[in-house]
C-alpha positions in Angstrom: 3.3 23.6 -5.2 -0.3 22.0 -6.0 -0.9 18.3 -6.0 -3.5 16.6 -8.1 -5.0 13.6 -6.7 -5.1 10.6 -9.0 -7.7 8.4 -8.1 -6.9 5.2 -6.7 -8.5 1.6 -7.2 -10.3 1.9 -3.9 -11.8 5.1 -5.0 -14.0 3.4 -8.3 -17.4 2.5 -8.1 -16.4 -1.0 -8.9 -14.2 -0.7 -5.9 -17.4 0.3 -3.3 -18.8 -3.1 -4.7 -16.0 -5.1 -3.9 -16.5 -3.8 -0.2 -20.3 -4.8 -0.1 -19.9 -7.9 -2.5 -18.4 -10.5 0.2 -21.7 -9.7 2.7 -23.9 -10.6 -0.5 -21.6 -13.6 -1.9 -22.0 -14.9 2.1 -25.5 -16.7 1.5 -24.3 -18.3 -2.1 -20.9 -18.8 -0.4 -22.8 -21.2 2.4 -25.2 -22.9 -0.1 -22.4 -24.1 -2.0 -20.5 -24.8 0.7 -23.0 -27.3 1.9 -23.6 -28.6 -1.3 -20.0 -28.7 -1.8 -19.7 -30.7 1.3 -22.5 -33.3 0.6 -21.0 -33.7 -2.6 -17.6 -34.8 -1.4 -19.3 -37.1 1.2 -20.8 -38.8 -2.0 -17.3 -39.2 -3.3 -15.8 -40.2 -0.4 -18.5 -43.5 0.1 -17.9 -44.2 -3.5 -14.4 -44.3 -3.4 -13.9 -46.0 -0.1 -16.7 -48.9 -1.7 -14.4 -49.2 -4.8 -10.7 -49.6 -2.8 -11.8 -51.1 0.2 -15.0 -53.2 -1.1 -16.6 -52.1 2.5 -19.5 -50.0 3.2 -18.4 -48.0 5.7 -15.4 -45.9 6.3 -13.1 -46.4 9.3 -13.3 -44.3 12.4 -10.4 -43.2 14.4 -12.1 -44.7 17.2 -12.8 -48.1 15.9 -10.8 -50.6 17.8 -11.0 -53.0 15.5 -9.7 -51.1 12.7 -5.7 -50.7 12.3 -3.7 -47.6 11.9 -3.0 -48.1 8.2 -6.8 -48.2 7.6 -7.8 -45.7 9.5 -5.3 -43.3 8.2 -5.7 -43.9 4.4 -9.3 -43.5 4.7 -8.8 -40.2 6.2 -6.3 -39.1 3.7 -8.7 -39.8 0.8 -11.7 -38.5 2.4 -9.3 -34.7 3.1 -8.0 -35.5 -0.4 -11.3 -35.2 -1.4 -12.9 -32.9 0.5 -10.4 -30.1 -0.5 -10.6 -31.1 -4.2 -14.4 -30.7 -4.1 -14.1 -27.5 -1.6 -11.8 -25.9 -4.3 -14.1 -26.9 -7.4 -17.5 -25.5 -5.5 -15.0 -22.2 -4.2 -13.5 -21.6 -7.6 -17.1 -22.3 -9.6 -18.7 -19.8 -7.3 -16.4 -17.0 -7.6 -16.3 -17.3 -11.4 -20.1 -17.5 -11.3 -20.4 -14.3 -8.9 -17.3 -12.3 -11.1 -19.5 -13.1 -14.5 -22.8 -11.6 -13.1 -21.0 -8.8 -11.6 -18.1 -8.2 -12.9 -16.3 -8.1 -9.5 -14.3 -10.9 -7.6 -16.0 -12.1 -4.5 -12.9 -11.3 -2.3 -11.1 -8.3 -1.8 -7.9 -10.2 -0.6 -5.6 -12.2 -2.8 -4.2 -14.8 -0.6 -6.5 -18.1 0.3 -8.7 -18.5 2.7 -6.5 -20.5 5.3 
Protein backbone atom coordinates (compact mmCIF):
# COMPACT_ATOMS: atom_id res chain seq x y z
CA UNK A 1 0.00 0.00 0.00
CA UNK A 2 1.75 3.44 -1.16
CA UNK A 3 0.84 6.79 0.31
CA UNK A 4 1.13 10.01 -1.56
CA UNK A 5 1.90 13.00 0.45
CA UNK A 6 -0.36 15.98 -0.07
CA UNK A 7 1.32 18.90 0.74
CA UNK A 8 0.37 20.78 3.69
CA UNK A 9 0.01 24.64 4.37
CA UNK A 10 3.28 24.65 6.27
CA UNK A 11 4.97 23.17 3.36
CA UNK A 12 4.24 26.41 0.70
CA UNK A 13 6.65 29.00 0.12
CA UNK A 14 4.17 31.42 1.47
CA UNK A 15 4.18 29.28 4.48
CA UNK A 16 8.43 29.70 5.01
CA UNK A 17 7.53 33.51 4.93
CA UNK A 18 5.06 33.42 7.49
CA UNK A 19 7.93 31.84 9.79
CA UNK A 20 10.48 34.60 8.97
CA UNK A 21 7.79 37.41 8.62
CA UNK A 22 7.16 38.16 12.50
CA UNK A 23 11.26 38.74 13.00
CA UNK A 24 10.91 41.36 10.06
CA UNK A 25 7.38 42.87 11.10
CA UNK A 26 9.32 43.29 14.82
CA UNK A 27 10.98 46.77 13.92
CA UNK A 28 7.66 48.19 12.16
CA UNK A 29 5.74 46.42 14.98
CA UNK A 30 7.80 48.70 17.73
CA UNK A 31 7.73 51.96 15.60
CA UNK A 32 4.08 51.79 15.59
CA UNK A 33 3.91 50.75 18.79
CA UNK A 34 5.54 53.84 20.06
CA UNK A 35 3.78 56.02 17.83
CA UNK A 36 0.78 54.21 18.76
CA UNK A 37 1.45 54.99 22.26
CA UNK A 38 2.21 58.74 21.92
CA UNK A 39 -0.76 58.99 20.10
CA UNK A 40 -3.07 57.76 22.75
CA UNK A 41 -1.26 59.97 25.35
CA UNK A 42 -2.40 62.85 23.00
CA UNK A 43 -5.95 61.63 23.35
CA UNK A 44 -5.87 60.94 26.69
CA UNK A 45 -4.73 65.02 27.66
CA UNK A 46 -7.35 66.05 25.31
CA UNK A 47 -10.04 64.21 26.66
CA UNK A 48 -9.30 64.55 30.25
CA UNK A 49 -9.05 68.75 29.35
CA UNK A 50 -12.53 68.43 27.78
CA UNK A 51 -14.43 66.30 30.90
CA UNK A 52 -12.50 67.42 33.64
CA UNK A 53 -11.54 71.26 32.40
CA UNK A 54 -8.01 70.38 34.24
CA UNK A 55 -4.67 70.05 32.84
CA UNK A 56 -3.49 67.30 34.35
CA UNK A 57 -4.66 63.79 34.88
CA UNK A 58 -4.98 62.37 38.39
CA UNK A 59 -2.36 60.03 39.85
CA UNK A 60 -3.21 57.14 42.00
CA UNK A 61 -0.92 58.62 44.34
CA UNK A 62 -2.29 62.09 44.65
CA UNK A 63 -3.74 62.57 48.10
CA UNK A 64 -5.62 65.11 47.24
CA UNK A 65 -7.48 63.51 44.54
CA UNK A 66 -10.57 61.09 45.43
CA UNK A 67 -11.20 57.58 44.39
CA UNK A 68 -13.92 58.51 41.84
CA UNK A 69 -11.37 60.77 40.04
CA UNK A 70 -8.69 58.80 40.11
CA UNK A 71 -10.42 55.83 38.76
CA UNK A 72 -12.32 57.45 35.86
CA UNK A 73 -9.28 58.93 34.58
CA UNK A 74 -7.67 55.60 34.54
CA UNK A 75 -10.50 53.94 32.87
CA UNK A 76 -10.52 56.51 29.95
CA UNK A 77 -6.89 56.76 29.60
CA UNK A 78 -6.94 52.21 29.31
CA UNK A 79 -10.13 52.86 27.26
CA UNK A 80 -8.03 54.67 25.10
CA UNK A 81 -4.96 53.23 25.04
CA UNK A 82 -6.47 49.89 23.83
CA UNK A 83 -8.60 51.60 21.22
CA UNK A 84 -5.56 53.35 19.76
CA UNK A 85 -3.19 50.00 20.41
CA UNK A 86 -5.87 48.06 18.33
CA UNK A 87 -6.14 50.84 15.46
CA UNK A 88 -1.99 51.09 15.13
CA UNK A 89 -2.05 46.81 15.55
CA UNK A 90 -4.73 46.26 13.04
CA UNK A 91 -3.34 49.26 10.44
CA UNK A 92 0.00 47.57 10.63
CA UNK A 93 -0.88 44.08 9.85
CA UNK A 94 -3.10 45.13 6.98
CA UNK A 95 -0.27 47.39 5.77
CA UNK A 96 2.40 44.42 6.17
CA UNK A 97 -0.37 41.56 4.53
CA UNK A 98 -0.77 44.18 1.36
CA UNK A 99 2.99 44.41 0.66
CA UNK A 100 3.43 40.87 1.24
CA UNK A 101 0.71 39.05 0.92
CA UNK A 102 1.25 37.29 4.25
CA UNK A 103 -0.32 38.05 7.79
CA UNK A 104 2.27 39.24 10.28
CA UNK A 105 1.36 36.41 12.76
CA UNK A 106 1.29 32.90 12.45
CA UNK A 107 -1.22 32.40 15.38
CA UNK A 108 -4.81 33.26 15.35
CA UNK A 109 -5.65 34.10 18.83
CA UNK A 110 -4.64 37.86 20.36
CA UNK A 111 -1.78 38.83 21.69
CA UNK A 112 -2.83 38.68 25.52
Amino acid sequence: MTTTKTKTKKETPVAGKKRKLPLAYKPVGFVLSWAGGALAGLAFRKTWMAIRHEEDAPDALDRDRGWGEILLAAAVQGAIFAVVRSAVDRTGAKAIERSTGVWPTADKGGRD
